[in-house]
N, C-alpha and C positions, 0 to 999 in steps of 0.2 A: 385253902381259904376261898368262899364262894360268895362273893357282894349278892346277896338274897336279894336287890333293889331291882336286879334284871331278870333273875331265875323266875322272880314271880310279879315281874313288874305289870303294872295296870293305865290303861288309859286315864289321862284328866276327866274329869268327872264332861267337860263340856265338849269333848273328841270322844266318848267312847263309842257308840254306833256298836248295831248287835249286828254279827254275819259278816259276811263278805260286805256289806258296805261299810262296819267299821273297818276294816281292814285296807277298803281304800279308803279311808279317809284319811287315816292314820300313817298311810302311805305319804298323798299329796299335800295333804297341807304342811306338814313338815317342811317341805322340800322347798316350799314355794311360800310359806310366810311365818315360819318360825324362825327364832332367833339360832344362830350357831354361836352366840360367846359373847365377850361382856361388851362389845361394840369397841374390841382392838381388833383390825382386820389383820391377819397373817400378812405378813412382809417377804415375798419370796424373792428367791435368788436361784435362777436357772441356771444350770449347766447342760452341755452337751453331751454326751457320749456314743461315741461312736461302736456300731457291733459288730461284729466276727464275719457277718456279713454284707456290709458295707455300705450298711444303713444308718441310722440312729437313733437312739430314745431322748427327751428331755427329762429330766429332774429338778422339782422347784424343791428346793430347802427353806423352811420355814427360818429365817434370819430375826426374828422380834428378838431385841434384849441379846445379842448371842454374848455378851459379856457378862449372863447371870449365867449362860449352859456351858460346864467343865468339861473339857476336852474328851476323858474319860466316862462322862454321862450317858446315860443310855440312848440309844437313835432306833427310835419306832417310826417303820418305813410301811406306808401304807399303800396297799394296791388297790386301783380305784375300781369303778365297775362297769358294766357294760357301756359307752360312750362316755366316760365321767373324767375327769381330771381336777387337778388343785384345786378348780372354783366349784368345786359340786358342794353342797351345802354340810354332807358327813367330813369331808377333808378339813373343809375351816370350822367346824368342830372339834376335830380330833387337835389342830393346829394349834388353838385355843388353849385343848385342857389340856396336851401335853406342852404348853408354853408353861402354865404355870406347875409345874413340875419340874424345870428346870430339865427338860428332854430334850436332846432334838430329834426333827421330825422333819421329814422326807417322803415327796410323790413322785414316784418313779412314772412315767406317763407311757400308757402300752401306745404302739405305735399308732399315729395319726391320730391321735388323741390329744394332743399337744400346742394344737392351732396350726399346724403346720404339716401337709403331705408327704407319709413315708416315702421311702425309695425302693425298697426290693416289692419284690413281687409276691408279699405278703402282708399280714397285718396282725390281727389278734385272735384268741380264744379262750375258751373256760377252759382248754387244759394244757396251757403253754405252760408247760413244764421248764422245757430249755430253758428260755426265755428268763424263765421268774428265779433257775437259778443262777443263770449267769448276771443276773441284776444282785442277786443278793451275797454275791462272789462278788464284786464291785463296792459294792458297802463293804463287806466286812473287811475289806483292802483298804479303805480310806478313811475307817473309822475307829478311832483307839477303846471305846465301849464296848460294852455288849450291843448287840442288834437282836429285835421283835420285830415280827412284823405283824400285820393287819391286812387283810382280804378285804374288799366289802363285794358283795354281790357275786358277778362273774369273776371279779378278784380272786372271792376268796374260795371258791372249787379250785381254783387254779394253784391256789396257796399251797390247799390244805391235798390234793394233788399228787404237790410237787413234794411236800412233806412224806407222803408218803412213798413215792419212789424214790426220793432220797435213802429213809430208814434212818440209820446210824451214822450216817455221813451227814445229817441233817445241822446237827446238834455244832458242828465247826463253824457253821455260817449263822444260824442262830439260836437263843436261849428258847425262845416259844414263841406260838403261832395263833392268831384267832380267826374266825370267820364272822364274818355278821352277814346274815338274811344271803347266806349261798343257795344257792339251786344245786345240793347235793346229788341230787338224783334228775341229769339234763332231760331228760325225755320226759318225766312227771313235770318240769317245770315248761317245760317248752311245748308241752299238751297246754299246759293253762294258758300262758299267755296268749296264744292261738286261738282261745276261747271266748263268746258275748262280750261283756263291758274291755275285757283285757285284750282284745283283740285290737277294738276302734277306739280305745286310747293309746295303753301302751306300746301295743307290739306298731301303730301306727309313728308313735312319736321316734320310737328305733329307728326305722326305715327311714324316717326323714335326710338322720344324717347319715346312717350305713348306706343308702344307695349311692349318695355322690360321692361320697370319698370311694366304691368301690369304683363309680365310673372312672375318675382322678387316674386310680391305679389301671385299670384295663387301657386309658388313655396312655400311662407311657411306657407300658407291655402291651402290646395289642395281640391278640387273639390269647390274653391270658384266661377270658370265658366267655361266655355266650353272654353278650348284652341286651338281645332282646328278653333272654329269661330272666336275667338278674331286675331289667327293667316290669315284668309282669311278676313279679314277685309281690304274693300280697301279706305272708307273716313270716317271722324268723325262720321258720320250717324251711318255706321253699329260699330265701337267701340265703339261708347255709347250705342248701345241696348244691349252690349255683356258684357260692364265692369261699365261704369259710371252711367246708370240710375240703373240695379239691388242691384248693391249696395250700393246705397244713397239712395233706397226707391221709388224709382218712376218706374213703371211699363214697361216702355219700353222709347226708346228716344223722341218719339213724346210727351208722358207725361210729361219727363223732359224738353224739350222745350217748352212745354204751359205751364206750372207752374212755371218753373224757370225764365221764361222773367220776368223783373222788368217794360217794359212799360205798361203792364196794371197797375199797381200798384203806379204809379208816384205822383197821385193825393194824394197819403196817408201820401208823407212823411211830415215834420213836424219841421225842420230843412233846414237851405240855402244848398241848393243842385245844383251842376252846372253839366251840362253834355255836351260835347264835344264832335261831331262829324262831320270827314270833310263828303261833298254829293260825293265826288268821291272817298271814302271808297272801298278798293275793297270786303271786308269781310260785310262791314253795308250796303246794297242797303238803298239809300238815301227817298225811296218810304217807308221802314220800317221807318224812326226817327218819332220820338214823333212830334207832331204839339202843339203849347202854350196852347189850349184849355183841351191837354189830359197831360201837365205835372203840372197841378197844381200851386197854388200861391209860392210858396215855391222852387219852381225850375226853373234857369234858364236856357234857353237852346243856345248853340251857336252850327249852321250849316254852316260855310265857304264851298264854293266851292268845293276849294283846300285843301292839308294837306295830303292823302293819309291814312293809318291806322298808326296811333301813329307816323307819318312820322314828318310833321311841320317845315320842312328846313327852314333854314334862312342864310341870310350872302352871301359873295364870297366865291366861289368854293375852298373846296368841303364842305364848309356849316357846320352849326353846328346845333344842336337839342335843344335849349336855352330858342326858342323862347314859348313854347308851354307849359315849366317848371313856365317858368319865369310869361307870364298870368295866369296861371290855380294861382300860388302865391302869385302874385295881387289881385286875386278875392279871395281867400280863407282870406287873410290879411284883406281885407276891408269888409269881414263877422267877422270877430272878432268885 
């Protein structure tokens, strides 16, 4: 079953923009003044939990109505994206359209994500595997359902990943997996952003908050890196060789982008797996997605046009974010 509304979805007639400027348009405006739902804001309920190493993540659990969601109801656990948490404008979408479904729905927050300074002497990446399955070994321990989960951005390489080196042990923790607007291929994504307009916006807006919370963490490990590199650091590139590949284990950034991309790896997973990406992406050059032959039987893939990065406007102006919640839910629904 394939909701054709996203495989071949279209911009609103007054967002479409041709080229790379629709695709940022379709991008920001989303983000920044579209609707995420009918005007019920998600009700969350945090929990702590503490990790293996002696750190911890938060979890908001969407609480709206939980006396309409049966105990045994499905719980779609979404991973958020690079600096994103419960309040990104995709999660209280998702919150929404999996409320009235009668689902619950859960944001696992990657560390220091959460409004609050991790403790160990690490943080996050597009390919925390551990990480993303010992989170979802967590759910499936406290929840009598089935569990889905959802990726969105950096989330979802890291999802679709962890799916993959799972393989066949995959399927005990959960039914299926989607990605929206991943950066399958980190070095083709991480060339763009690096790139004119996506450089002095986006990759700018990143470093705003990755640098301090990196400073936060070298302040209470000292000499965990060189701070005046991580301070001259001016796109994702040179911050991942200085903070994020040394300390997750991988030799510089180029090594964490060849080893962390999930598309060579797609063939392996072993569980329905969707991944979503619009071609006028401004973060995913459309030249990197997966073509059907390199994502394997088990995975399917939609590449609309349009959509922009996690954008997927819908409606009259000024649009809502619904539409994109609402199929990735359909398809994840008709994999149960």
């Amino acid at each position: 079953m394939k909701p054709a509304a996203l495989d071949d979805y279209l911009a609103p007639l007054w967002l479409l923009g041709s080229g790379a400027w629709g695709g940022h348009a379709q991008t920001i405006w989303p983000a920044l003044f579209s609707s995420v739902g009918t005007g019920v804001q998600p009700a969350w309920r945090r929990e702590r939990w503490s990790t293996p190493d002696a750190d911890f993540i938060d979890v908001d659990w969407s609480s709206a109505e939980p006396a309409a969601h049966a105990a045994d109801a499905p719980l779609l656990v979404l991973f958020h994206g690079l600096e994103g948490s419960s309040a990104s404008p995709y999660a209280q979408a998702f919150a929404n359209v999996v409320r009235m479904r009668g689902w619950h729905f859960a944001v696992p927050h990657f560390r220091g994500c959460s409004g609050e300074p991790n403790l160990a002497p690490r943080a996050y990446h597009s390919a925390d595997v551990e990480e993303i399955g010992w989170v979802l070994q967590r759910f499936r321990a406290v929840h009598a359902g089935p569990v889905l989960a959802v990726g969105v951005s950096l989330g979802g390489n890291a999802l679709l990943r962890w799916a993959a080196e799972a393989g066949n042990a995959s399927a005990a923790l959960v039914r299926a997996v989607a990605a929206v607007s991943a950066p399958l291929d980190l070095a083709a994504g991480g060339s763009a952003i690096g790139r004119g307009f996506n450089r002095q916006v986006y990759n700018r807006m990143f470093l705003r908050s990755l640098k301090p919370k990196a400073l936060l963490t070298l302040a209470r490990h000292p000499g965990l890196f060189d701070r005046a590199r991580l301070l001259a650091a001016r796109d994702l590139h040179a911050f991942d060789n200085v903070f994020t590949a040394p300390l997750h284990g991988f030799a510089d950034t180029d090594d964490y982008w060849r080893r962390g991309s999930a598309k060579p790896h797609l063939r392996r997973i072993r569980i329905p797996a969707l991944a979503l990406n619009a071609r006028n992406d401004p973060f995913v050059p459309a030249a990197s997605l997966p073509r059907p032959h390199e994502a394997g039987p088990w995975v399917t893939l939609w590449q609309p046009a349009q959509g922009g990065h996690v954008g997927f406007p819908a409606g009259r102006f000024p649009g809502h974010v619904l539409a994109m919640p609402r199929a990735v839910a359909d398809w994840l629904a008709a994999a149960l």
